[in-house]
VOBA-1610 file (N, C-alpha, C; in pm, whole numbers, padded with zeros to 5 digits, always signed):
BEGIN
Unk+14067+24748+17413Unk+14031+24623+17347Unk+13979+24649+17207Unk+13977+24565+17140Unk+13984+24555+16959Unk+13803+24550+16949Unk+13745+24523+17047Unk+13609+24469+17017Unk+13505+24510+17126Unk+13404+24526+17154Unk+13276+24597+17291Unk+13315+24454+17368Unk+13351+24425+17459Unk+13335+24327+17549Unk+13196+24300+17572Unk+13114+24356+17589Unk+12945+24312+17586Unk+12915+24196+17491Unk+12973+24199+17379Unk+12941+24125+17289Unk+12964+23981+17345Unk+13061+23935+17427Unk+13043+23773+17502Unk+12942+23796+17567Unk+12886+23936+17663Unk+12796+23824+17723Unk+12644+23833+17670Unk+12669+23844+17531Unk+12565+23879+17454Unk+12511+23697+17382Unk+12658+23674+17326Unk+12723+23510+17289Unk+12705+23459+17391Unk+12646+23469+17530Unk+12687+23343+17639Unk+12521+23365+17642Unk+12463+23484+17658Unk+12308+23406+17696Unk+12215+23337+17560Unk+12318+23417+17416Unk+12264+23291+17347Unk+12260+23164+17280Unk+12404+23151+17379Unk+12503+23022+17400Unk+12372+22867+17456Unk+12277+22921+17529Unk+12271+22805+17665Unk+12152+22788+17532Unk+12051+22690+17488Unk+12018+22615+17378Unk+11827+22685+17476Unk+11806+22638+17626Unk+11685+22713+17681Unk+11637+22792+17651Unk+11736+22922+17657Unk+11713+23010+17613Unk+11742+23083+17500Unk+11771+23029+17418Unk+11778+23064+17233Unk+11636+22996+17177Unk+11561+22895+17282Unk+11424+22847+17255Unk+11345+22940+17276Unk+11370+22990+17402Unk+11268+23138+17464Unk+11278+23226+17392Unk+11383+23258+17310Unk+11366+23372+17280Unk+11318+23377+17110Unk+11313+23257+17071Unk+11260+23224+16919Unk+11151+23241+16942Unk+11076+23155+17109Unk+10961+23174+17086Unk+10910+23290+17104Unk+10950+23436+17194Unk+10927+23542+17183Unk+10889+23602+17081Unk+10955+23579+16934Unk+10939+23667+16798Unk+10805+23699+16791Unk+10692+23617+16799Unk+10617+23682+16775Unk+10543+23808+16799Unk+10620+23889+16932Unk+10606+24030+16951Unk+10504+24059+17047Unk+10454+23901+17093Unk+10342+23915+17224Unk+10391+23909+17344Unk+10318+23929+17410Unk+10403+23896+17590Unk+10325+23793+17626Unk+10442+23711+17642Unk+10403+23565+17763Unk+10420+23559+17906Unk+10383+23468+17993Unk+10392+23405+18109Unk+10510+23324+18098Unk+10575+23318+18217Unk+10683+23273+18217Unk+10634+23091+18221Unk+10505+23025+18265Unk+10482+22902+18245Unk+10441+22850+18080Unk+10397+22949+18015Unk+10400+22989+17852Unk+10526+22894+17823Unk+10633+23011+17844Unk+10762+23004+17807Unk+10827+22865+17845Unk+10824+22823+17938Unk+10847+22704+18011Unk+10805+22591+17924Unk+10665+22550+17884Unk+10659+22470+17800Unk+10673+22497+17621Unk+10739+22604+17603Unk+10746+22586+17506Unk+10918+22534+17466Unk+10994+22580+17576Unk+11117+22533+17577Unk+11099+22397+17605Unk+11025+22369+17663Unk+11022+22182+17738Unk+11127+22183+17851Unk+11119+22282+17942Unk+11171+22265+18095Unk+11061+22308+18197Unk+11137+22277+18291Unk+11041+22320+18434Unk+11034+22488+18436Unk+10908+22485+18493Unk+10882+22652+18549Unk+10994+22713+18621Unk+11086+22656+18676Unk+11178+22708+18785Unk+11325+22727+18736Unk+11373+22654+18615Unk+11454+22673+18541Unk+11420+22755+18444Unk+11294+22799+18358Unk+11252+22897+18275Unk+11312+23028+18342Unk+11215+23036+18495Unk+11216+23162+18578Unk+11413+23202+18598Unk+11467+23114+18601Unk+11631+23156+18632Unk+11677+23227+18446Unk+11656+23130+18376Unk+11664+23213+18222Unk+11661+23330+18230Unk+11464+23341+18270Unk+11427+23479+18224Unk+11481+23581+18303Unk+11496+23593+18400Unk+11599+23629+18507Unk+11727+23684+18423Unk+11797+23580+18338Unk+11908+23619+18312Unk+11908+23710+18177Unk+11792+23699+18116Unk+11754+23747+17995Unk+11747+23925+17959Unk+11656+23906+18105Unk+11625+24046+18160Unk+11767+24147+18173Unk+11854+24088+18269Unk+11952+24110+18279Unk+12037+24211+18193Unk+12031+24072+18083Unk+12159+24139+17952Unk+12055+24208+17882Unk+11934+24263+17893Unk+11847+24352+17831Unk+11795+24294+17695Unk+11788+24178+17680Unk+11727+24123+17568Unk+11610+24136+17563Unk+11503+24054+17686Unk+11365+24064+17734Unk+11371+24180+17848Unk+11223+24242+17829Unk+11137+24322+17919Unk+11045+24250+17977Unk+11003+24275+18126Unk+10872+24237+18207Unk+10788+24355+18269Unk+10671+24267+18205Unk+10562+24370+18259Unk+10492+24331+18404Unk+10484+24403+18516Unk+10436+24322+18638Unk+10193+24342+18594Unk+10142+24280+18632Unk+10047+24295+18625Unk+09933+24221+18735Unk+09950+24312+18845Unk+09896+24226+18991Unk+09992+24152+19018Unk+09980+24017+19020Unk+10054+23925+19081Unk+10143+23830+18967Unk+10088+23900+18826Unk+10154+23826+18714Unk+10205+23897+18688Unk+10349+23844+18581Unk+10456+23871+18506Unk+10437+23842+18386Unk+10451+23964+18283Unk+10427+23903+18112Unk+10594+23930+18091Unk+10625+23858+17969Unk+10784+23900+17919Unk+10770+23927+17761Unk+10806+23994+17735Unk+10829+24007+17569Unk+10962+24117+17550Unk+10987+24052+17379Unk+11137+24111+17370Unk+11141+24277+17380Unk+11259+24289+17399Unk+11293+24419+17477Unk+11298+24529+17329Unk+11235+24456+17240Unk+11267+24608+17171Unk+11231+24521+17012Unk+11225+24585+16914Unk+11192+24539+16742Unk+11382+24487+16732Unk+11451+24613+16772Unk+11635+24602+16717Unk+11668+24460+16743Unk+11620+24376+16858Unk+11597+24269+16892Unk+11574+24154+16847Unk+11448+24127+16802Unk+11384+24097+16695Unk+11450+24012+16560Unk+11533+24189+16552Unk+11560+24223+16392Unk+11751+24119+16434Unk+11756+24152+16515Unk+11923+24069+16583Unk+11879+23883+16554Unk+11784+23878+16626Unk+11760+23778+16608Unk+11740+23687+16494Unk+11659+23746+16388Unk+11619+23706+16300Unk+11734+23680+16228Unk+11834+23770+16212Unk+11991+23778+16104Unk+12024+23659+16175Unk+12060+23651+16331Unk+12116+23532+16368Unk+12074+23395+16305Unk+11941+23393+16332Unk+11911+23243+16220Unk+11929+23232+16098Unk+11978+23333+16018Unk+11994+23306+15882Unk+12144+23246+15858Unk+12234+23233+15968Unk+12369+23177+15968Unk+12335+23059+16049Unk+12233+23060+16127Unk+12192+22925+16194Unk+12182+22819+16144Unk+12194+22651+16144Unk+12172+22560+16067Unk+12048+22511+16090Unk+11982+22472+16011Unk+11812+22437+16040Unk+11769+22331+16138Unk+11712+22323+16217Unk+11674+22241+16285Unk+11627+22116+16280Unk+11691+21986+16338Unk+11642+21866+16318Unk+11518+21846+16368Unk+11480+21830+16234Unk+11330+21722+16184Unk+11257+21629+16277Unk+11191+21629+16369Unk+11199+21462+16437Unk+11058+21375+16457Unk+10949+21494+16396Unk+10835+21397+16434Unk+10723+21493+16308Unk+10650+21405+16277Unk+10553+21501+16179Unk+10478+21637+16204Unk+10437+21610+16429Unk+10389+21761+16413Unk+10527+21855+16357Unk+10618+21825+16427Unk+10743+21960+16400Unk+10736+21976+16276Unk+10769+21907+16167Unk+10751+21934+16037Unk+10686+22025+15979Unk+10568+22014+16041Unk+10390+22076+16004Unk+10416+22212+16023Unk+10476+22223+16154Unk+10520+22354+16231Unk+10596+22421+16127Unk+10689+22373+16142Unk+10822+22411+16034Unk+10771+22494+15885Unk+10668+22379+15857Unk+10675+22412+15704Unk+10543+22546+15711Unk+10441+22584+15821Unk+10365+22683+15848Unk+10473+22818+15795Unk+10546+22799+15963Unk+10663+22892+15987Unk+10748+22978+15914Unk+10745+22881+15823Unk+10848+22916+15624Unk+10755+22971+15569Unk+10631+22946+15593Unk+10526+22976+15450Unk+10509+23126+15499Unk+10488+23155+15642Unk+10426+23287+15685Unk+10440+23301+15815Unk+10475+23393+15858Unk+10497+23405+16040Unk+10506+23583+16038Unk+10509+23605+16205Unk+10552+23684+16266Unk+10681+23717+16290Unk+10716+23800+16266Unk+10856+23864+16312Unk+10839+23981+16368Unk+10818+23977+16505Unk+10859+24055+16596Unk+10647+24104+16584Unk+10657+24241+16487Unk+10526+24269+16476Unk+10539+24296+16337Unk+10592+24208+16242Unk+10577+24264+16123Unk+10566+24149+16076Unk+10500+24115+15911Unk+10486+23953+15827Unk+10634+23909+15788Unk+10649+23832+15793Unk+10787+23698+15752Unk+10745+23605+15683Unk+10861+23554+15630Unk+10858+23414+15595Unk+10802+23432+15454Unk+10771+23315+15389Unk+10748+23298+15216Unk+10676+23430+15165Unk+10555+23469+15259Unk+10433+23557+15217Unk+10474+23704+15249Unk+10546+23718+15334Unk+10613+23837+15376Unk+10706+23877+15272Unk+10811+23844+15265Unk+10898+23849+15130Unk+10825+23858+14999Unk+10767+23794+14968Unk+10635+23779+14815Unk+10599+23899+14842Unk+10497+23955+14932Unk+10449+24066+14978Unk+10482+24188+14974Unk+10612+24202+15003Unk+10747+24315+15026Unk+10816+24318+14808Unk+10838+24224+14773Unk+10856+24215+14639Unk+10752+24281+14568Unk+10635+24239+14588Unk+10535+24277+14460Unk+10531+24468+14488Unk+10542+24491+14614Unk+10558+24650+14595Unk+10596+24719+14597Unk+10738+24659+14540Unk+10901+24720+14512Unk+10868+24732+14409Unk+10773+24620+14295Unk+10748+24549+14159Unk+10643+24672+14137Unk+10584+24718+14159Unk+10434+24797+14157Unk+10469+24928+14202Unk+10600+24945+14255Unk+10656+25127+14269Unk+10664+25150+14363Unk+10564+25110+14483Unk+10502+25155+14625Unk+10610+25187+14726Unk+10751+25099+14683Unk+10849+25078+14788Unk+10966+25105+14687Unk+11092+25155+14743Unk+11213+25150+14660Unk+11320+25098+14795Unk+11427+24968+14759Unk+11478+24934+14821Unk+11649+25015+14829Unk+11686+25087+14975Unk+11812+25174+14921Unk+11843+25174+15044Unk+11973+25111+15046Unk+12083+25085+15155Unk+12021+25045+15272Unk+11912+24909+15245Unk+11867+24840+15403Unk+11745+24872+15459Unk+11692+25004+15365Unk+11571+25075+15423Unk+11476+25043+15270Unk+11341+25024+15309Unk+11237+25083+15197Unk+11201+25189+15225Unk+11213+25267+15110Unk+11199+25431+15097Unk+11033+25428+15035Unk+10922+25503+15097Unk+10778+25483+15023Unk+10776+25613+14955Unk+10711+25553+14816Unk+10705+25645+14720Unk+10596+25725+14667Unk+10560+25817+14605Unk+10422+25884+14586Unk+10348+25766+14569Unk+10350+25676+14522Unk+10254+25611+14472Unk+10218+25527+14554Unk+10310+25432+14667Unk+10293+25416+14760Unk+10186+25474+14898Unk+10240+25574+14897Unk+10149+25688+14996Unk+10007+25665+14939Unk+09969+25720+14851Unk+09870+25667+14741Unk+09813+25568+14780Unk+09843+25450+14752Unk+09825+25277+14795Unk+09804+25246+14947Unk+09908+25294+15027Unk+09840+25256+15150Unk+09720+25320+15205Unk+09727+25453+15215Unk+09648+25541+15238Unk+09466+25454+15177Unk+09456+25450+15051Unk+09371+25379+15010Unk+09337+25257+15005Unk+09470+25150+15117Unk+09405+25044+15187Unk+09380+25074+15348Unk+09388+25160+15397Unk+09310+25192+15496Unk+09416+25244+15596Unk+09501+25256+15542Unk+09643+25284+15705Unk+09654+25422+15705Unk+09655+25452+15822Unk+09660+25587+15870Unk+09840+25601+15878Unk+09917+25639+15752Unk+10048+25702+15724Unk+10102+25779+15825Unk+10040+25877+15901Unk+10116+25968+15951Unk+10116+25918+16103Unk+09990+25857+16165Unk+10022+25839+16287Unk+10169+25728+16329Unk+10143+25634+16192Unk+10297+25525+16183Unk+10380+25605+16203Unk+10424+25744+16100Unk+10505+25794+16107Unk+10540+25866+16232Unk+10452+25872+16328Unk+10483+25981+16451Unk+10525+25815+16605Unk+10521+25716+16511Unk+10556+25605+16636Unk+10769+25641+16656Unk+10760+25627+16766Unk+10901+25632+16812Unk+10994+25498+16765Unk+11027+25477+16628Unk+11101+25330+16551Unk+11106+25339+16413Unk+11226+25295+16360Unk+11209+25311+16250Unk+11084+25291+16112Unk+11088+25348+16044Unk+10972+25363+15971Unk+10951+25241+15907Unk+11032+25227+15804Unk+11002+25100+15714Unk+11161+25042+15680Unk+11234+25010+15789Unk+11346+24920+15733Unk+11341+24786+15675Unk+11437+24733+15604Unk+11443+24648+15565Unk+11510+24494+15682Unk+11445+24403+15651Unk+11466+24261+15785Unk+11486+24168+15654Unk+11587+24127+15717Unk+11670+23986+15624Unk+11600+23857+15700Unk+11506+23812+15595Unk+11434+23701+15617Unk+11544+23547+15637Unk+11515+23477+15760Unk+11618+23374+15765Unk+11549+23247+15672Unk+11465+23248+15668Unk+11417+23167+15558Unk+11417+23131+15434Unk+11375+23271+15384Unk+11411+23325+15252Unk+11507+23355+15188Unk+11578+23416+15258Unk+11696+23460+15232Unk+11733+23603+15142Unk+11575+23675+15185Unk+11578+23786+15120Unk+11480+23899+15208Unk+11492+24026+15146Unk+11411+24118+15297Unk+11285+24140+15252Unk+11218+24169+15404Unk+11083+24180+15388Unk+11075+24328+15475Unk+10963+24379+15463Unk+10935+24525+15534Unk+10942+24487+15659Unk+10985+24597+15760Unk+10969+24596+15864Unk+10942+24712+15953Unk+10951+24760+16069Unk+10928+24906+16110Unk+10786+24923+16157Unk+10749+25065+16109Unk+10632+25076+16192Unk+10532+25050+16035Unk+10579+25103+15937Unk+10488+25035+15806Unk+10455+24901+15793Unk+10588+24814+15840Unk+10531+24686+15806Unk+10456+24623+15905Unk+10457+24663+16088Unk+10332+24634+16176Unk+10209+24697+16128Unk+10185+24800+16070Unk+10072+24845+16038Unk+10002+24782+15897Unk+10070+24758+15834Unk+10067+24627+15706Unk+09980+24561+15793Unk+10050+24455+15868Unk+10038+24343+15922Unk+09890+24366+16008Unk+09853+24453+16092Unk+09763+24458+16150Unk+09635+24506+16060Unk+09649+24531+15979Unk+09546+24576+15822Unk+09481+24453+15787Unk+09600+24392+15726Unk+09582+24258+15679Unk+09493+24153+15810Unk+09529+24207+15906Unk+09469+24111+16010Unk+09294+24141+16047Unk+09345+24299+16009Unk+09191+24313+16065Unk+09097+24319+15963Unk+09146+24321+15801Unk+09041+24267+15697Unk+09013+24054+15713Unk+09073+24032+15809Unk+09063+23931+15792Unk+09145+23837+15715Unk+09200+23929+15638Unk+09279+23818+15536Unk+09378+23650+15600Unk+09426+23772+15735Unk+09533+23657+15796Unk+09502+23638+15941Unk+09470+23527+15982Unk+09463+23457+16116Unk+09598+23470+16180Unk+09599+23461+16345Unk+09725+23388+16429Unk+09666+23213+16375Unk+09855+23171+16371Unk+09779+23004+16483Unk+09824+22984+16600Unk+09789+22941+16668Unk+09790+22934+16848Unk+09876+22851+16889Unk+10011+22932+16958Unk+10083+22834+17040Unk+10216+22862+16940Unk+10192+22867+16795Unk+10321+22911+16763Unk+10323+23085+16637Unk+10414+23113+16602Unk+10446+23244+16544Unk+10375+23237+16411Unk+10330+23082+16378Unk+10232+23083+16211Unk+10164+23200+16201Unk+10144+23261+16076Unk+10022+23300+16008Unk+09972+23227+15922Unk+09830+23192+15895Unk+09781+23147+15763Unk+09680+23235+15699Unk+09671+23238+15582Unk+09598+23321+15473Unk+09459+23245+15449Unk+09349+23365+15467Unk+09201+23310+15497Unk+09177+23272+15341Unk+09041+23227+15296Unk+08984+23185+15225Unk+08977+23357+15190Unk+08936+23450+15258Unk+08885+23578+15204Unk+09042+23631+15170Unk+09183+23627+15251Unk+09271+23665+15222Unk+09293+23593+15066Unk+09284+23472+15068Unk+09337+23448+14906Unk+09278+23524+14792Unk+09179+23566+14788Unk+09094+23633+14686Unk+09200+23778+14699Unk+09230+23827+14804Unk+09274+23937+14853Unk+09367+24014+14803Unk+09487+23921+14846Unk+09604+23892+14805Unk+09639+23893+14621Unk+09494+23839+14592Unk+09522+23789+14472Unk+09490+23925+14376Unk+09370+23981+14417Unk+09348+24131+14342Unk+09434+24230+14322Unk+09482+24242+14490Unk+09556+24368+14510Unk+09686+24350+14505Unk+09745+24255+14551Unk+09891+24266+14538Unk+09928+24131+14416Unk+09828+24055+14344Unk+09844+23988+14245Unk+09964+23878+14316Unk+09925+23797+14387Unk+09982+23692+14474Unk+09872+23588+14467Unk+09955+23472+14448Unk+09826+23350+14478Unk+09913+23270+14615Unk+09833+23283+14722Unk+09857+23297+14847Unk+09832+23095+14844
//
């Protein structure tokens, strides 16, 4: 055959509209409950559970057993990173009530992808230290540069243990929003969890938002010269 036959039944589980919901809502790189998942698609617990079932399956999602509970989260970053390209050929989603909007326009400004920053602030973010040397963009990957090493190191990230994680280091993720790449890998989760734990950036609850603190704007604004 001309083509991997896997690839339909890759197209059929993210054919059914349920589960292309589940698995958007996955991006953010946490593990849910399958009653989580359930209302965030807007079906019953018992139709979620047959999904995730099938999800598991074609190796998209992983489950963790824990006592008598089940967490699910996506089976991998490559995942993630599949996903994310997919929505950038995706057509945007109809509009239908002001919370969604609200959602929407969070979502664009700043989110999670997978475990790394997305969306408006992610991209801005990933630019200014291509702009500032730190990063050089070359064939899909950011390559970090002396000066870089330099820079993170002296915002607090421990370089080498990233480097000893089993995943790529710092590839490049084609933002579906943007329409341009932002870091990703084990540099850009460790970014992301920096930024989180100076405080700069909150979760918001229930969906993949990030928002930028009152202390992040000052932050943002010194060091990477961004007005957040």
């Amino acid at each position: 055959m001309g083509i991997n036959p896997n690839m339909a039944e890759v197209a059929a589980l993210l054919g059914e509209r349920s589960r292309a919901t589940i698995l958007a809502s996955m991006m953010d790189g946490r593990f849910h409950t399958a009653s989580e998942l359930a209302y965030m698609a807007a079906i019953k617990p018992q139709t979620a559970s047959f999904h995730l079932a099938k999800l598991v399956e074609g190796k998209l999602i992983k489950v963790e057993k824990q006592g008598r509970h089940r967490y699910f989260q996506l089976a991998g970053e490559d995942i993630a990173q599949f996903l994310e390209s997919f929505l950038v050929i995706s057509p945007p989603p109809e509009v239908r009530s002001l919370k969604q909007s609200s959602q929407m326009k969070l979502l664009q400004d700043a989110r999670t992808c997978y475990d790394h920053l997305a969306g408006k602030l992610g991209v801005q973010l990933t630019e200014s230290m291509v702009d500032a040397g730190y990063l050089k963009l070359e064939d899909k990957q950011f390559i970090l540069t002396d000066e870089g090493t330099l820079f993170f190191t002296t915002f607090g990230m421990d370089l080498a243990a990233l480097k000893r994680k089993r995943r790529s280091f710092s590839p490049a993720c084609l933002d579906w929003s943007e329409r341009r790449y932002h870091l990703a890998g084990a540099l850009g989760n460790g970014l992301l969890n920096q930024l989180l734990n100076l405080g700069w950036l909150t979760r918001v609850p229930s969906i993949r938002a990030i928002k930028v603190t009152e202390k992040g704007k000052r932050g943002f604004k010194e060091v990477f010269h961004l007005d957040s």
